[in-house]
Each structure stands twice: as C-alpha cells, then as structure tokens.
N, CA, C and O of each residue as an XYZ file, in Angstrom:
568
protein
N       5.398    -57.119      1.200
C       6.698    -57.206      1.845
C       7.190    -55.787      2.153
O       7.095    -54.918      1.287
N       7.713    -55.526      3.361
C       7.834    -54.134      3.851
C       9.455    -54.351      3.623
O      10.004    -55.403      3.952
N       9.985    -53.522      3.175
C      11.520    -52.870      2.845
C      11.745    -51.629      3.576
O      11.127    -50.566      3.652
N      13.005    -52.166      4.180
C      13.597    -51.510      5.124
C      15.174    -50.797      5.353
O      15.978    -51.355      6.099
N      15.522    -49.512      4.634
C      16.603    -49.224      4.488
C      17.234    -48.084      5.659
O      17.750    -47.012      5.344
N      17.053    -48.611      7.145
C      17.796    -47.419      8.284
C      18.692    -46.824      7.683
O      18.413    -45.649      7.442
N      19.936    -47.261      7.246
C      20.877    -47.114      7.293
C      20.736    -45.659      6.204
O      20.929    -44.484      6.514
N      20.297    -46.285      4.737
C      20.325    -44.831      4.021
C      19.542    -44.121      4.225
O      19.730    -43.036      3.674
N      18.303    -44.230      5.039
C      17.465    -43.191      5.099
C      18.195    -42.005      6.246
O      18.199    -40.788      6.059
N      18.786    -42.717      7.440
C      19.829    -42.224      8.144
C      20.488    -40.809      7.547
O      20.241    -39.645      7.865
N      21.724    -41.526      6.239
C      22.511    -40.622      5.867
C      22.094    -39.669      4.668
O      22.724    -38.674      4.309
N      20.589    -40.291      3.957
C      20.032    -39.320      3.083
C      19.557    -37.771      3.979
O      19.901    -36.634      3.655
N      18.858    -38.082      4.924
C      18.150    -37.283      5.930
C      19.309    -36.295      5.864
O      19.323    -35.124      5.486
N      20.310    -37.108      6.350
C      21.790    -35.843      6.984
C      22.271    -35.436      5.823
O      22.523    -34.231      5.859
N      22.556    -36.051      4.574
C      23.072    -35.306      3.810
C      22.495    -34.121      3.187
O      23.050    -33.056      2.916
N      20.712    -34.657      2.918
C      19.940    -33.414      2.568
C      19.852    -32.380      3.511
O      19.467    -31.421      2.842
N      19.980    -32.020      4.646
C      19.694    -31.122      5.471
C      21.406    -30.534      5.307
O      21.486    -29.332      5.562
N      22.340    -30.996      5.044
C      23.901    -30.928      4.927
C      23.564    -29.638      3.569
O      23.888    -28.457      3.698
N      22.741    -30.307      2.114
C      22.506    -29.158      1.224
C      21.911    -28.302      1.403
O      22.131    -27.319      0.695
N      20.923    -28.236      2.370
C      20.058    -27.146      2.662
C      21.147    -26.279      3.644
O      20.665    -25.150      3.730
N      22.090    -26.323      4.222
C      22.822    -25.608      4.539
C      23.503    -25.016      3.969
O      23.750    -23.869      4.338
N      24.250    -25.703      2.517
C      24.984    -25.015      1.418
C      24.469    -24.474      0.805
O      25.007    -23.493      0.292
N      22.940    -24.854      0.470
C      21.867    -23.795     -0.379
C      21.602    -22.758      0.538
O      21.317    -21.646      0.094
N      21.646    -22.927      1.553
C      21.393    -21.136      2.544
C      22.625    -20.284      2.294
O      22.623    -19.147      1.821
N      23.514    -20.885      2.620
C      24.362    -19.792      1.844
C      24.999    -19.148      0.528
O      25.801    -18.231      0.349
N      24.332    -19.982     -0.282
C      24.294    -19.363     -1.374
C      23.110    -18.332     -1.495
O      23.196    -17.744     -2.573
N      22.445    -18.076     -1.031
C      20.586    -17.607     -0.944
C      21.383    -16.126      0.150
O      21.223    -14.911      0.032
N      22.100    -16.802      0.998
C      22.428    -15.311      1.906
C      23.359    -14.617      1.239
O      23.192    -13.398      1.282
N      24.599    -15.130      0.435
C      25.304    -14.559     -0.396
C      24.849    -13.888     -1.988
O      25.404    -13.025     -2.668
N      23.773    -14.584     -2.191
C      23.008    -13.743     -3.593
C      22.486    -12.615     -2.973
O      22.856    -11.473     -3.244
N      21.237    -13.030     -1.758
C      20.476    -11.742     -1.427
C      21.653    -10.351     -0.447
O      21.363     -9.157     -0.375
N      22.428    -10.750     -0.071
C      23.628     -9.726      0.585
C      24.260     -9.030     -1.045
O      24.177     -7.854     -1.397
N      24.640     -9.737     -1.519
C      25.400     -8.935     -3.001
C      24.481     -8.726     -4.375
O      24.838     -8.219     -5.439
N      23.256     -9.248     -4.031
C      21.980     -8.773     -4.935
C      22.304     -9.227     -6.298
O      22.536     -8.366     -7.146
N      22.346    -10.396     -6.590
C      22.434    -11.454     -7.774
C      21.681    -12.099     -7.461
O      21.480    -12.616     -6.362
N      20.805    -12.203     -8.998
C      19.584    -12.949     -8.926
C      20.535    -14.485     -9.278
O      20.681    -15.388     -8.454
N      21.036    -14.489    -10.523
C      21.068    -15.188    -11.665
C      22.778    -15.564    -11.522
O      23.136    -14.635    -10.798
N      24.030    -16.391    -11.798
C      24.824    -16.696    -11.791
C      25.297    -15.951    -10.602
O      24.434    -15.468     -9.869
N      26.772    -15.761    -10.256
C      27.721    -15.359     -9.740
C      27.653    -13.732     -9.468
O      27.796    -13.150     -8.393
N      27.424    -13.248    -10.612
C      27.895    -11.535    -10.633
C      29.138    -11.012    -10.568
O      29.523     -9.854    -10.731
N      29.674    -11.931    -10.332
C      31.471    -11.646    -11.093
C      32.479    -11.951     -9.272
O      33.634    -11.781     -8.880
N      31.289    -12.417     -8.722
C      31.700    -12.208     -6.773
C      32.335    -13.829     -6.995
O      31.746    -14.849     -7.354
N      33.994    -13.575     -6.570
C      34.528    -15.209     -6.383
C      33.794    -16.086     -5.356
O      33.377    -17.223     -5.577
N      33.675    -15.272     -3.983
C      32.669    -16.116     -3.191
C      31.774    -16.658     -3.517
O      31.591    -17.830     -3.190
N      30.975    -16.014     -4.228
C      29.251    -16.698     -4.260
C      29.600    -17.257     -5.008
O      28.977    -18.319     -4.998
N      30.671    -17.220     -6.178
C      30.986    -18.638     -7.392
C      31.839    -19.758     -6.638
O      32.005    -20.898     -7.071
N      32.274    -19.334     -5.627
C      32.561    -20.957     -5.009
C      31.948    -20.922     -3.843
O      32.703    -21.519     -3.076
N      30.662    -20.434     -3.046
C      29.515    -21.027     -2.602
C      28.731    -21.908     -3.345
O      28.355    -22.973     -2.855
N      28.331    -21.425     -4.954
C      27.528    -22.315     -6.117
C      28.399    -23.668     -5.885
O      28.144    -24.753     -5.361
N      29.166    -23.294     -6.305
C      30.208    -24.548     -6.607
C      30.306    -25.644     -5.194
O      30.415    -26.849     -5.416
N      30.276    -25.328     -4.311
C      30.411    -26.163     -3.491
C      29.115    -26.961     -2.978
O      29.130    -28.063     -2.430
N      27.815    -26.050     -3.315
C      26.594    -26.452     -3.453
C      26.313    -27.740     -4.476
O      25.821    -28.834     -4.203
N      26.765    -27.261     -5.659
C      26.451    -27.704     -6.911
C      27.752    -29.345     -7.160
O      27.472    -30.260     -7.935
N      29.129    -29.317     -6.269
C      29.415    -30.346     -6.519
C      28.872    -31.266     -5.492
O      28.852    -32.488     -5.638
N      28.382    -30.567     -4.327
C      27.921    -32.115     -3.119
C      26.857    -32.346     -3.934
O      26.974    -33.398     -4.563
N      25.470    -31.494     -4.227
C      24.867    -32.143     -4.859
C      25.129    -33.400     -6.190
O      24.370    -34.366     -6.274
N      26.234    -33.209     -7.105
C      26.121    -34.206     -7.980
C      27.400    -35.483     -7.299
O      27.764    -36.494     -7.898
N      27.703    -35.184     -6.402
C      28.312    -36.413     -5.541
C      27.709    -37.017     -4.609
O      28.061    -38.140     -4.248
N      26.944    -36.522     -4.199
C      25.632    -37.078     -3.529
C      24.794    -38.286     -3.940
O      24.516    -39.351     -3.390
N      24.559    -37.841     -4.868
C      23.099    -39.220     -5.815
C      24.043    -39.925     -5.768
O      24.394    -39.823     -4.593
N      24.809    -40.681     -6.321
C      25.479    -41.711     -6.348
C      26.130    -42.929     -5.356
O      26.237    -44.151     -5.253
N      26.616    -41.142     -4.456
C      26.712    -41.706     -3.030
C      25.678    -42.732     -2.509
O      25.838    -43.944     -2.370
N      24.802    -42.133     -2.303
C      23.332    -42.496     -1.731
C      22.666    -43.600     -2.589
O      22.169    -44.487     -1.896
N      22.526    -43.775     -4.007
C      22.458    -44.544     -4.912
C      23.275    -46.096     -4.677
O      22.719    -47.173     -4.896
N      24.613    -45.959     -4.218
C      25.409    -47.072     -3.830
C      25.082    -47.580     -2.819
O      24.825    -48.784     -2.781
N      24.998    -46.663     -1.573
C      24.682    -47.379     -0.589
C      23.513    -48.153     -0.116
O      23.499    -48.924      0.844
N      22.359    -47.800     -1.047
C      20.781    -47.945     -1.113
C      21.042    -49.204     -1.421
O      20.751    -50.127     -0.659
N      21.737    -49.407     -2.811
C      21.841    -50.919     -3.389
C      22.415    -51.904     -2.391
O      22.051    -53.067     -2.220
N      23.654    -51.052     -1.576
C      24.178    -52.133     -1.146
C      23.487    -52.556      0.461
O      23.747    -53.607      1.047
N      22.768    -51.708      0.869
C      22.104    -52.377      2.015
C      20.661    -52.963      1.804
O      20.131    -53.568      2.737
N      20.050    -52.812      0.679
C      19.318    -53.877     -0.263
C      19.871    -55.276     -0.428
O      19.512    -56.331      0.094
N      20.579    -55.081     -1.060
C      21.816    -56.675     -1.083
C      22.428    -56.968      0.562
O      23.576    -57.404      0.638
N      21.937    -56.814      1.376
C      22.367    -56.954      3.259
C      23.718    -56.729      3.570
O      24.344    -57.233      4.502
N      24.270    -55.647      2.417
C      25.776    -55.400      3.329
C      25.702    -55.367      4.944
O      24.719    -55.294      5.682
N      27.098    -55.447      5.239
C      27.183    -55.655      6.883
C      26.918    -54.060      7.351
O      27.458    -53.245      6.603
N      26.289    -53.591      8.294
C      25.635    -52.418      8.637
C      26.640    -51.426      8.850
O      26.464    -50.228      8.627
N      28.158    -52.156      9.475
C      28.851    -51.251     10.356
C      29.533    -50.844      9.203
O      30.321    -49.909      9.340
N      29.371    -51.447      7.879
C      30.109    -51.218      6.515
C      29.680    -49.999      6.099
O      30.357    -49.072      5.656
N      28.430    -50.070      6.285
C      27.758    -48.866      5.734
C      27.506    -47.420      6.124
O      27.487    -46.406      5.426
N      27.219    -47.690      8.109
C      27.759    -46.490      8.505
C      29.369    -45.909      8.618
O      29.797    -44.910      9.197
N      30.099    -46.992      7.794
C      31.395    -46.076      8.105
C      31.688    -45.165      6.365
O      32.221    -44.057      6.299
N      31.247    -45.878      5.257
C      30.933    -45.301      4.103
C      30.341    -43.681      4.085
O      30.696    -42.582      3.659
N      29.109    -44.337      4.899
C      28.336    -43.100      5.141
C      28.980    -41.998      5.518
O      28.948    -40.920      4.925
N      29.556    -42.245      6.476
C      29.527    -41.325      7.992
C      31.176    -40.607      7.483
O      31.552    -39.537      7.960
N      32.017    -41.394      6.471
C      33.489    -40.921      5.854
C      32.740    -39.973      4.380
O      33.201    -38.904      3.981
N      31.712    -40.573      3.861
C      31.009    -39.469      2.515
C      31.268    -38.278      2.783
O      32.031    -37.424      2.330
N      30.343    -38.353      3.781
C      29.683    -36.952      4.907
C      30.335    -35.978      5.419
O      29.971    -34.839      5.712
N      31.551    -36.619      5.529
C      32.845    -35.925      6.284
C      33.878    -35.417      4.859
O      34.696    -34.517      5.053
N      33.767    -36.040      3.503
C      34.276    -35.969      3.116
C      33.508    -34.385      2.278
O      34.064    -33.445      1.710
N      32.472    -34.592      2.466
C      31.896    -32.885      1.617
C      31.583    -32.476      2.766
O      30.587    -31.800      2.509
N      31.768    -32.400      4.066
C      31.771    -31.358      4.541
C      33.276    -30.563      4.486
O      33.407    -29.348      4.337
N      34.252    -31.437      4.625
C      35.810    -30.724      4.497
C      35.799    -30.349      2.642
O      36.619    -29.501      2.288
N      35.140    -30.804      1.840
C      36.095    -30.383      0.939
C      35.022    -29.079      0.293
O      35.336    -28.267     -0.578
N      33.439    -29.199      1.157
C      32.678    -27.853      0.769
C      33.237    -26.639      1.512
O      33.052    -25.452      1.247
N      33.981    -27.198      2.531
C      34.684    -26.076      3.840
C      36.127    -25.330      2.967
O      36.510    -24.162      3.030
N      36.721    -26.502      2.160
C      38.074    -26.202      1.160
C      37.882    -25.325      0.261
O      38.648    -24.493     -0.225
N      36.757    -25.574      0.057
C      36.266    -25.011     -1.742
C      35.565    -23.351     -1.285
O      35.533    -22.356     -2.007
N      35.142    -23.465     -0.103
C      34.117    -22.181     -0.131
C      35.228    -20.965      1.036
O      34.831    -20.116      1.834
N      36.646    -21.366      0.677
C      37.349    -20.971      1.715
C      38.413    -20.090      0.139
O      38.700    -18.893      0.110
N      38.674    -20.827     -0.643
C      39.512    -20.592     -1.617
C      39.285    -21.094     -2.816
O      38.975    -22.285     -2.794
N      39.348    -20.445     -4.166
C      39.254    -21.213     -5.504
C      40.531    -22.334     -5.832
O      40.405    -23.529     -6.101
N      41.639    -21.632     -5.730
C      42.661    -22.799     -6.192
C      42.636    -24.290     -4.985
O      41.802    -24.697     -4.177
N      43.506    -24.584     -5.253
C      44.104    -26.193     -4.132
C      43.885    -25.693     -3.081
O      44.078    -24.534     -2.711
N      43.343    -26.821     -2.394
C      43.022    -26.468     -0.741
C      43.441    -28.044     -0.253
O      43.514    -29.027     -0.991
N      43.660    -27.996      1.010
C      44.044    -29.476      1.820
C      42.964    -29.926      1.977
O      42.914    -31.126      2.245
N      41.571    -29.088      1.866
C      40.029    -29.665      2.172
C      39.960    -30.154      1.203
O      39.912    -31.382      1.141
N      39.933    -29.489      0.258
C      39.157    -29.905     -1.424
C      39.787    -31.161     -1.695
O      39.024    -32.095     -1.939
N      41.124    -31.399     -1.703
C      42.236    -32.898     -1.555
C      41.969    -33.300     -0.804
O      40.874    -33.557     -1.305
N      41.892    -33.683      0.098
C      41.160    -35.129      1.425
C      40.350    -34.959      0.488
O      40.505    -35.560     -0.575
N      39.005    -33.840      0.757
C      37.403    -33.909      0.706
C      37.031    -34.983     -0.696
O      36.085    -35.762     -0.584
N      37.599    -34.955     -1.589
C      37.561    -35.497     -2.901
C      38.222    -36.588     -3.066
O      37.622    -37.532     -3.579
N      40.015    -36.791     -2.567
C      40.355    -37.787     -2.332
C      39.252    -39.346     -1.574
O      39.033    -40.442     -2.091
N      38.748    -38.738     -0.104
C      38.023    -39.760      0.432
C      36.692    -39.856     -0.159
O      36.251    -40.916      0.285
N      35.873    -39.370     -0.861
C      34.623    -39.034     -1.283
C      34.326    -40.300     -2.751
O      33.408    -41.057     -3.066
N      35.892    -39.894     -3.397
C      36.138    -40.654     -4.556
C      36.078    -42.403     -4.109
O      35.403    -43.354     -4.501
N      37.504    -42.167     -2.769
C      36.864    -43.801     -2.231
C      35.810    -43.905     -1.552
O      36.012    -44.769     -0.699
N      34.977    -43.567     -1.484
C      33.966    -44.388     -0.566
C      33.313    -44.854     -2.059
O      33.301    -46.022     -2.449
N      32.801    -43.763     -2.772
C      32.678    -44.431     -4.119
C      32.938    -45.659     -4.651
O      32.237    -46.569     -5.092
N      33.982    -45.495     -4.523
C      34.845    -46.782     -5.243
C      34.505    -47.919     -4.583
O      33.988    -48.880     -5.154
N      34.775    -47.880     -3.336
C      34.775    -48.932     -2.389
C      33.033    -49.663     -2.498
O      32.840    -50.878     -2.472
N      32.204    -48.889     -2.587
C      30.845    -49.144     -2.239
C      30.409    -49.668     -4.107
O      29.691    -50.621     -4.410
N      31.087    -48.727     -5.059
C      30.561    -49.239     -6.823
C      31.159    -50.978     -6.320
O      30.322    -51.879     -6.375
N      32.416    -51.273     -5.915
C      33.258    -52.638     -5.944
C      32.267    -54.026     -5.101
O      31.787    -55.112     -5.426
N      32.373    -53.006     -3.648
C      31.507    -53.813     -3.361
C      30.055    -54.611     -3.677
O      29.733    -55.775     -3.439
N      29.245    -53.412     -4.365
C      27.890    -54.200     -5.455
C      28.183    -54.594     -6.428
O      27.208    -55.216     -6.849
N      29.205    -54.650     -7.326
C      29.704    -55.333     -8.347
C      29.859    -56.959     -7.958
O      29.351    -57.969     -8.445
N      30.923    -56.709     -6.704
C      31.104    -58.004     -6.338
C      30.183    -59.268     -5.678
O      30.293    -60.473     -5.451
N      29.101    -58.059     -5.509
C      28.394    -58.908     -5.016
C      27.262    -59.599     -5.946
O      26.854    -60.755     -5.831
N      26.902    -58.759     -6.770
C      26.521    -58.838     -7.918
C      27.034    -60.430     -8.805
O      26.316    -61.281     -9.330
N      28.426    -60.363     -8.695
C      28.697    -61.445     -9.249
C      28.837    -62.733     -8.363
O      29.095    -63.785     -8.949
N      28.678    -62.739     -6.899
C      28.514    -63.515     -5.784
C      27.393    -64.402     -6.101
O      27.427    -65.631     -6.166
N      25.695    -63.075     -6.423
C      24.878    -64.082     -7.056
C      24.789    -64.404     -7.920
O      24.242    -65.486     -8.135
N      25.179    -63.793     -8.685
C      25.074    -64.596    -10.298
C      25.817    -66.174    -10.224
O      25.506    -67.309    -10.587
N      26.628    -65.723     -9.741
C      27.863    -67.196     -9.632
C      27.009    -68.194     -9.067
O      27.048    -69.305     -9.596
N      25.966    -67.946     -7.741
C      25.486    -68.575     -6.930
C      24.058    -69.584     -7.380
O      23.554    -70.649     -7.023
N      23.742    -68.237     -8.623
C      22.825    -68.847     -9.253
C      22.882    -69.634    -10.116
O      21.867    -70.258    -10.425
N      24.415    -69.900    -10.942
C      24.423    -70.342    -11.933
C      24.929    -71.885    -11.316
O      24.795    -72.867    -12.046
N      25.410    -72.009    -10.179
C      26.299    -72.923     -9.197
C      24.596    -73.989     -8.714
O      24.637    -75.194     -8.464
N      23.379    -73.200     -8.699
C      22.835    -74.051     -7.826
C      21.119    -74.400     -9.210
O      20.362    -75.370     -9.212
N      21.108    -73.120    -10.177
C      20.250    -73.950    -11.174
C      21.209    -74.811    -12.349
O      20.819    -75.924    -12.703
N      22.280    -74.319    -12.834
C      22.923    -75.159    -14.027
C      24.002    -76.282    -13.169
O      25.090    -75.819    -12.827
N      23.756    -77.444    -12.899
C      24.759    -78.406    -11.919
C      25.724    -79.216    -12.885
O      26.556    -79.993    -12.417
C-alpha cells in the first residue's frame, strides 16, 4: 500500500529550507565575529541562535501534527491553511526575535499564531481520535 502525504511533504520541504536559512545566518554571523562555540558575548548572534534554535523545536511538532492529521484524511484546505499560518508564524516571529531581545510585535503574533495552529491541529487529532474509537466501539460492541 503506497502512502501518500502532499500536503506535509509540501510544508516539511519549505520549512526545512526556511532553517537552512536561519542556520546560514548564524554560520555568517559566527564566521564574521569569529565564534566557534556559543554566542561570544555578541547579542546578535545570541538571538540569531535563538531564533534558529526555537523554529527548530516548534517545528517537529508542527510537522508531527499535521503528518497525523492528513494520515487520518483531514480536509486538505485545513491543512494548507495550518501549514501555510505555521510558516508565517516563524517567519515573523524569527524576523521579531533576530531584530531585538526584549518584546517585539513579531515575536507576539509569531508565537501567539504558531501556539494556535498547534492547538488547533493537537484538537483536531484528538478529536478525531475519539471519532474512531467511538465509531469502533458503536459498530463492534452493539
């Protein structure tokens, strides 16, 4: 049986090439200020890391949710709008973060919407989750 996921392979593709952009500039900001190893005391390159280092761990999950849920046949246009609001949401809040350390209006959207798509996409496989269970228990226990 061949398995077929457009949709996340779609927004994995873009998001990884999205880190390889945040990892270049961390790589141009180490080799310009000549730090091998952490920061070097430079606020920039510690919130270049940082903005690297949080898409990456908001990422898996991202991508993790949506995998499940277009496995389970969410509706497609559900998924590119999840996607396509993630995407948008670390690019504004890696744009917030690598602009300034304190509060930024990026870093708030960027995290604000990032958090829901999360949410929205954990709810939705939950619920669906219990759609079959219910379905199963509705059509073997009568």
């Amino acid at each position: 049986m061949l398995i077929v996921v457009p949709v996340t392979a779609l927004y994995a593709g873009l998001y990884a090439l999205f880190l390889l952009v945040l990892a270049a500039s961390v790589s141009r900001q180490r080799r310009s200020l000549k730090v091998g190893l952490g920061d070097g005391g430079h606020p920039a390159l510690a919130r270049a890391i940082r903005a690297h280092g949080n898409s990456v761990e908001w990422g898996w999950p991202m991508l993790l949710l949506l995998l499940v849920a277009e496995l389970d046949h969410a509706n497609r246009t559900f998924l590119h709008v999840c996607a396509i609001l993630f995407l948008f949401a670390r690019i504004i809040h890696a744009i917030g973060l690598s602009r300034e350390a304190g509060v930024s209006q990026g870093r708030l959207i960027g995290s604000g919407l990032s958090w829901t798509v999360i949410g929205v996409l954990a709810v939705w496989n939950i619920v669906d989750f219990a759609r079959t269970v219910l379905a199963w228990v509705m059509t073997s226990h009568p």
